[in-house]
SEROSE-391230 format. One record per residue (C-alpha): residue number from 1; residue in one letter; y, z, x. Coordinates in Angstrom, 3 decimals. Layout:
num/residuo/yy/zz/xx
NUM/A/Y/Z/X .
...
This chain:
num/residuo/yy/zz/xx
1/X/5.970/6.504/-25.961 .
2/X/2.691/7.424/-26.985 .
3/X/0.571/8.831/-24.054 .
4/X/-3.188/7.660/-23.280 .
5/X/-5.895/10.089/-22.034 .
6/X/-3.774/13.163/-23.019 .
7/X/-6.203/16.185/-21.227 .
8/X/-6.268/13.620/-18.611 .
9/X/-2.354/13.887/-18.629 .
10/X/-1.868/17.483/-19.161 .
11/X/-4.315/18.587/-16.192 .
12/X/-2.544/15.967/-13.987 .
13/X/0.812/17.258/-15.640 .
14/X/-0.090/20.586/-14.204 .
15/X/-1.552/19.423/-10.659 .
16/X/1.962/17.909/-9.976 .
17/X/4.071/20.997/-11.611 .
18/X/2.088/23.708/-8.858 .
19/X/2.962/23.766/-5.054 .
20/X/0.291/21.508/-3.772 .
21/X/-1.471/22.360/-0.302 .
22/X/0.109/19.903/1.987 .
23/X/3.827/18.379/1.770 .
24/X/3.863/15.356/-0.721 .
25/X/0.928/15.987/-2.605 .
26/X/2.934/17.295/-5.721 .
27/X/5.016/14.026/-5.213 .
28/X/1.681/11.848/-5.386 .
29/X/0.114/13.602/-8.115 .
30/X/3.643/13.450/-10.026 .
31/X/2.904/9.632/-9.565 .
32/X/-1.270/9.558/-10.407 .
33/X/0.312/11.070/-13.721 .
34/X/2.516/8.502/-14.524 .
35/X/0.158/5.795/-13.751 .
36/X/-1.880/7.687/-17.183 .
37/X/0.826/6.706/-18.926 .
38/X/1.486/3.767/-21.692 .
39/X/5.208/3.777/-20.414 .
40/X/4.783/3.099/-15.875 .
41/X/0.666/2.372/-15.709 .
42/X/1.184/0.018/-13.022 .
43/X/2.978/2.627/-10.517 .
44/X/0.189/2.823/-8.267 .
45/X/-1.186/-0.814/-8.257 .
46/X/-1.315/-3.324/-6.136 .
47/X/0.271/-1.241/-3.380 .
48/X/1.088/-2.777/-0.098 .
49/X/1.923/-2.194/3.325 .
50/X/5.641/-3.019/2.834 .
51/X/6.512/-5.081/6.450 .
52/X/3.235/-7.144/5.044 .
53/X/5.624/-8.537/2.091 .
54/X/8.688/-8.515/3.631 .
55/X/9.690/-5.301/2.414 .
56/X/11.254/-2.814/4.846 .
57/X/11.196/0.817/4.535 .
58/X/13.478/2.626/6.670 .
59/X/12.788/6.027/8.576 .
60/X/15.458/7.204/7.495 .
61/X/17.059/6.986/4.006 .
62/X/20.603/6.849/5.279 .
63/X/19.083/3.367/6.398 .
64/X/18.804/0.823/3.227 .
65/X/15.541/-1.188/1.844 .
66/X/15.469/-4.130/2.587 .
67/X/13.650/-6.459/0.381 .
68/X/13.612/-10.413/0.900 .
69/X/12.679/-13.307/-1.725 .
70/X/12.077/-16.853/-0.491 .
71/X/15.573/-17.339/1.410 .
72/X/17.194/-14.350/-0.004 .
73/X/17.616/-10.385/1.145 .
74/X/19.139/-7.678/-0.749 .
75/X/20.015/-4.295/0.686 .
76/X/19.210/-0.948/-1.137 .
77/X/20.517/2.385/-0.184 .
78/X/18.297/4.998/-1.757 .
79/X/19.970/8.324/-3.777 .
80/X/20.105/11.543/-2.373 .
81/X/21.506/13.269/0.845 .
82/X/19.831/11.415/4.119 .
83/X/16.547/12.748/5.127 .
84/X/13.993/11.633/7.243 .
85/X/10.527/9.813/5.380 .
86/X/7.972/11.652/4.783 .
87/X/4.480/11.095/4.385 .
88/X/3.055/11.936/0.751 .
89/X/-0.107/10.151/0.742 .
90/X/-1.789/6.050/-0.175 .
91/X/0.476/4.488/2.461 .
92/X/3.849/6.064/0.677 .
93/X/6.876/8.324/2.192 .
94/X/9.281/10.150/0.409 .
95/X/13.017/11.033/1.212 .
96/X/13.852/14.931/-0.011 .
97/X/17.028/13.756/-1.792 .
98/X/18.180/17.731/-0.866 .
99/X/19.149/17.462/-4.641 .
100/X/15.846/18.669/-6.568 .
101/X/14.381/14.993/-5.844 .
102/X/12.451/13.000/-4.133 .
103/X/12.779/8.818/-3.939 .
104/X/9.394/7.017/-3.157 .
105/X/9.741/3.477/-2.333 .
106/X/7.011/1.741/-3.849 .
107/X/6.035/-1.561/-2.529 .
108/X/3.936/-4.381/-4.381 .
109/X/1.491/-7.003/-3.166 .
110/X/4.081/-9.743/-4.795 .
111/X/6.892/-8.199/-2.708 .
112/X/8.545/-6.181/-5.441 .
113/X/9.465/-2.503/-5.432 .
114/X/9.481/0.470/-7.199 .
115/X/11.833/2.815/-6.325 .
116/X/10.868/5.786/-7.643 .
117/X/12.678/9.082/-8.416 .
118/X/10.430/12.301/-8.990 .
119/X/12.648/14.914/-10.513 .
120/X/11.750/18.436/-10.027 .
121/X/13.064/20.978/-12.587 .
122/X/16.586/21.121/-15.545 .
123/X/19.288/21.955/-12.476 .
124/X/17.884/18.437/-10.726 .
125/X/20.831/15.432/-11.266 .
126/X/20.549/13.387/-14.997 .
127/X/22.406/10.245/-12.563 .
128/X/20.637/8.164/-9.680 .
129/X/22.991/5.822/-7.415 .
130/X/21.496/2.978/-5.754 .
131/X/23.679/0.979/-3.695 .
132/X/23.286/-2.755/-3.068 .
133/X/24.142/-4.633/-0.663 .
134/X/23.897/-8.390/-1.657 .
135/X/24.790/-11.929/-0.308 .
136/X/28.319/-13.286/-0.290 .
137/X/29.513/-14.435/-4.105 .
138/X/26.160/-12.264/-5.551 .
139/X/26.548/-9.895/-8.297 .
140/X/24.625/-7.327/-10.513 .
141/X/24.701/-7.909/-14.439 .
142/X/23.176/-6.274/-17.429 .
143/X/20.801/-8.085/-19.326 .
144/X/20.042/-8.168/-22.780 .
145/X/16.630/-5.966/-22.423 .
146/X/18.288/-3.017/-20.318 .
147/X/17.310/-4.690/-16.924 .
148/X/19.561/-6.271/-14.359 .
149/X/20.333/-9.233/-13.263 .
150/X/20.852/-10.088/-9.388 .
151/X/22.955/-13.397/-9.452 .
152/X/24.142/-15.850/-7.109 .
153/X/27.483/-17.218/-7.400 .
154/X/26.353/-20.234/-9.094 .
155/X/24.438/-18.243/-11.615 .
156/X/21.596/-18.443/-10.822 .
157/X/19.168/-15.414/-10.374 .
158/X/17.798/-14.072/-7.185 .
159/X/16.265/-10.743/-8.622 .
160/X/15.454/-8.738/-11.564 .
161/X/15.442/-5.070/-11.955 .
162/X/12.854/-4.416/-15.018 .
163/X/14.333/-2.075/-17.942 .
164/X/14.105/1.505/-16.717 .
165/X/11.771/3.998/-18.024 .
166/X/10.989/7.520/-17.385 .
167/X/7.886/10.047/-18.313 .
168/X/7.550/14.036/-17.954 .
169/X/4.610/15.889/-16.781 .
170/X/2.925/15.715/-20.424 .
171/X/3.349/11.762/-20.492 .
172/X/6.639/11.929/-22.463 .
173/X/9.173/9.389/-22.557 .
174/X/12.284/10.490/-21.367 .
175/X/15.946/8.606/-22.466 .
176/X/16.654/6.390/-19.145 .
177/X/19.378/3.518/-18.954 .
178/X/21.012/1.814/-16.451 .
179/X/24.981/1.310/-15.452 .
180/X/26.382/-0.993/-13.406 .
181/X/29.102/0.247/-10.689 .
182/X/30.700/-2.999/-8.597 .
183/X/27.561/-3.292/-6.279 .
184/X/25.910/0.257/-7.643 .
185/X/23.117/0.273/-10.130 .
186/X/23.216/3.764/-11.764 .
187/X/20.025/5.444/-13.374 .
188/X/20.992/7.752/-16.038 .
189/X/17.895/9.612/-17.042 .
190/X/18.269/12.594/-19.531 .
191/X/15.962/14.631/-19.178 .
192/X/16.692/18.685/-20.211 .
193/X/15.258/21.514/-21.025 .
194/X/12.551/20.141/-23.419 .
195/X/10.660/18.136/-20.593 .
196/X/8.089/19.619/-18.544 .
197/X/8.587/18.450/-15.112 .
198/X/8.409/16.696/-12.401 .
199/X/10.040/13.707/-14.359 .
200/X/9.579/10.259/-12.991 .
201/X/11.821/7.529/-13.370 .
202/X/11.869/4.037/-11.464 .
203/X/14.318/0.739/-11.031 .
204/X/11.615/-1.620/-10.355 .
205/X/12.910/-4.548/-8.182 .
206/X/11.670/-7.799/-7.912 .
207/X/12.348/-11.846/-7.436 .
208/X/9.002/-13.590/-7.314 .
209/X/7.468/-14.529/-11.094 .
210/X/4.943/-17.368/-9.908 .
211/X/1.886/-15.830/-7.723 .
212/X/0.267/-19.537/-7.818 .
213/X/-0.562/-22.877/-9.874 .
214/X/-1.907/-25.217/-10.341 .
215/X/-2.715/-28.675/-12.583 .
216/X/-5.517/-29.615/-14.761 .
217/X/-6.331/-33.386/-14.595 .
218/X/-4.181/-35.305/-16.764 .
219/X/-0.954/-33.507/-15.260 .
220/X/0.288/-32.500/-18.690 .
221/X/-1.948/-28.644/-18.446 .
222/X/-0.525/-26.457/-15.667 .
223/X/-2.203/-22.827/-15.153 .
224/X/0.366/-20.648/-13.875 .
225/X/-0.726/-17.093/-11.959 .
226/X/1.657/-14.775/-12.709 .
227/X/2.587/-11.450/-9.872 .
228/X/2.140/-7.855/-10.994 .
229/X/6.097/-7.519/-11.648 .
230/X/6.220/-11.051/-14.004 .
231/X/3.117/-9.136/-15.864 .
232/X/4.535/-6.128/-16.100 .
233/X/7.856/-6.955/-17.273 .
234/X/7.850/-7.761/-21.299 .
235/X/4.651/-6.774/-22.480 .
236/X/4.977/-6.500/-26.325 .
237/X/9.014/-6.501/-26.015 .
238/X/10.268/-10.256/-27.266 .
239/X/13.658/-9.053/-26.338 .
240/X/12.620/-9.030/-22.674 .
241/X/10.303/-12.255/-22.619 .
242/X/13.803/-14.196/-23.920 .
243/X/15.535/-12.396/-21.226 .
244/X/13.081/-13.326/-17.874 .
245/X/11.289/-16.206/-19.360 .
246/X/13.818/-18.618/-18.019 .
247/X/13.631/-17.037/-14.343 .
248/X/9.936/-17.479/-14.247 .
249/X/10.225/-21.216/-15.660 .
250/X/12.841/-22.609/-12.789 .
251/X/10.751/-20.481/-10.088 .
252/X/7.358/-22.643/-11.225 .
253/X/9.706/-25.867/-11.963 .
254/X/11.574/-25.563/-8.078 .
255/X/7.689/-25.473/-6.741 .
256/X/6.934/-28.500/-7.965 .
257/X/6.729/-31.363/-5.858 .
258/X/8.009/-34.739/-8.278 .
259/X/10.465/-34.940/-10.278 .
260/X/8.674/-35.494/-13.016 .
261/X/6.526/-32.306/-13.078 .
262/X/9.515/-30.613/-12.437 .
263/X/10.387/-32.111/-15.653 .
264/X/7.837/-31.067/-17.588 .
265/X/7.663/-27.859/-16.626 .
266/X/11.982/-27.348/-17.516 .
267/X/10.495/-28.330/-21.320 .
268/X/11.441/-25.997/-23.621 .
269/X/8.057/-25.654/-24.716 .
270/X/6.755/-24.379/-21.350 .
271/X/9.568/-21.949/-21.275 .
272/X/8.638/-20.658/-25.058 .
273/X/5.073/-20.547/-23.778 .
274/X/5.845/-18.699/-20.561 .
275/X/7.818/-16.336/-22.499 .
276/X/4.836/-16.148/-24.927 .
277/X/2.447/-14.367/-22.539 .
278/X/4.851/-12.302/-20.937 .
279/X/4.945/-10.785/-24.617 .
280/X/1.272/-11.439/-25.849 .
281/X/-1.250/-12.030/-22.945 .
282/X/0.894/-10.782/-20.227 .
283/X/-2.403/-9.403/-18.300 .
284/X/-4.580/-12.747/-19.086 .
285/X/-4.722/-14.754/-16.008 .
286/X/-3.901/-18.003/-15.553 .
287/X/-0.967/-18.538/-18.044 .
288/X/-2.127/-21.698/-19.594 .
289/X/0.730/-24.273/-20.191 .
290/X/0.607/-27.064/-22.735 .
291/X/3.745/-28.987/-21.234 .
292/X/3.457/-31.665/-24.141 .
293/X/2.504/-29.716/-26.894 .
294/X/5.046/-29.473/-29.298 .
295/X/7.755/-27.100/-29.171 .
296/X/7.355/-24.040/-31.726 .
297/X/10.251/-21.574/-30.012 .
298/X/9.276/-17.954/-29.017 .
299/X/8.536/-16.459/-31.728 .
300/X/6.202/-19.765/-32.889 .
301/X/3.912/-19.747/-30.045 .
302/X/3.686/-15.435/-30.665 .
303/X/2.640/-16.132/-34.015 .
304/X/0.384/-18.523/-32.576 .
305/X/-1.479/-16.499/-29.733 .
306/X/0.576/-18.774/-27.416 .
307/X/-1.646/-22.206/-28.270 .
């Protein structure tokens, strides 16, 4: 991953590397860096007070998140020894995982969450153990992209985790994937001896695609706001847009009041289309949606600028 404003970077790099005056400013400033970033840019945006999006943040991490999705909930127990949440700064805590790491939960306006890892030096751990706890018959599954899957037992999907990624101090990418252990989502992230640190490193936790829409006259043009996690999730990576882009069509179809807009919008066309911008013009807002143009398939309506 190429970085963006490198002096930027490296002078932020350094902020977060020092003992900063007060407790969690190294931790924030380990996060300003990242947001400098091509890899995380969006790990400061759109922050929210997490009870206002029906995210809760315990006081203590031997306590799980809780984070809710229409009629929904999942449970996640953060990594790290329990410790009490701190405050670091722009409406975050961190836990001290007593382990050379701190987790920052990271809550979104669209009620999705980052839950960050900042690792501190080499000796800090290269695995990071989240815990679920999900409804009866609900199960975590890899996904083609490197993400996860939350499913319910009739398949369908409740959440996503995004593909994981991880930066050092100098706006490095750092190797990161994800394993799946029964109702544990593991976060292997390798970073050594040729990082500079802190390292940062994020599952990134959502279940709401659709922010709003709404139809032009004629009922055959719907523009669809996308959240901050359906925008951030497949820019430029096809791979991922095949992966989500069916998630983010049944979310707009099951808002739809008649049958027969629910119809057009479970087209494949609006699918390819959706899938389209979440590749192309993920940050362009609306998401246009020709429901009767003809079908060209992903890669079609890509080559096409999505029209």
């Amino acid at each position: 991953m190429a970085a963006i404003g490198g002096l930027l970077i490296a002078s932020l790099g350094a902020t977060a590397a020092v003992a900063a005056d007060k407790p969690g400013d190294d931790v924030l400033s380990a996060l300003a860096a990242t947001a400098q970033t091509d890899e995380a840019p969006d790990v400061l945006s759109s922050t929210a007070d997490p009870a206002s999006v029906g995210v809760t943040v315990p006081g203590n991490s031997s306590d799980p998140i809780v984070i809710a999705s229409g009629d929904a909930a999942i449970e996640v127990t953060l990594p790290g020894a329990a410790a009490d949440a701190v405050t670091i700064g722009d409406g975050l805590v961190g836990f001290d995982g007593g382990d050379g790491s701190t987790s920052v939960p990271v809550a979104k306006m669209d009620g999705s969450v980052q839950l960050i890892s900042v690792i501190d030096g080499p000796s800090s751990p290269t695995e990071y153990r989240y815990e679920f706890d999900l409804p009866a018959g609900a199960t975590l599954n890899r996904v083609e992209d490197g993400g996860v899957a939350v499913k319910a037992a009739d398949g369908s999907v409740l959440f996503g985790v995004l593909a994981p990624w991880a930066v050092d101090a100098n706006g490095d990418a750092v190797a990161t994937s994800y394993a799946i252990a029964g109702n544990a989502l593991v976060q292997h992230v390798a970073h050594g001896s040729s990082n500079v640190y802190p390292v940062v490193a994020d599952p990134w936790l959502g279940g709401t695609w659709v922010e709003s829409w709404s139809w032009y006259s004629g009922a055959t043009r719907i523009a669809m706001t996308p959240t901050l996690f359906a925008k951030a999730a497949c820019p430029g990576n096809v791979v991922c847009a095949a992966t989500w882009q069916g998630v983010a069509q049944s979310e707009l179809a099951n808002a739809q009041v008649t049958s027969g807009n629910k119809a057009k919008i479970n087209r494949a066309t609006t699918g390819n289309q959706i899938g389209c911008h979440m590749v192309g013009g993920a940050f362009k807002s609306p998401w246009n949606l020709e429901t009767d143009a003809a079908d060209k398939g992903l890669l079609g309506f890509i080559a096409s600028a999505c029209n």
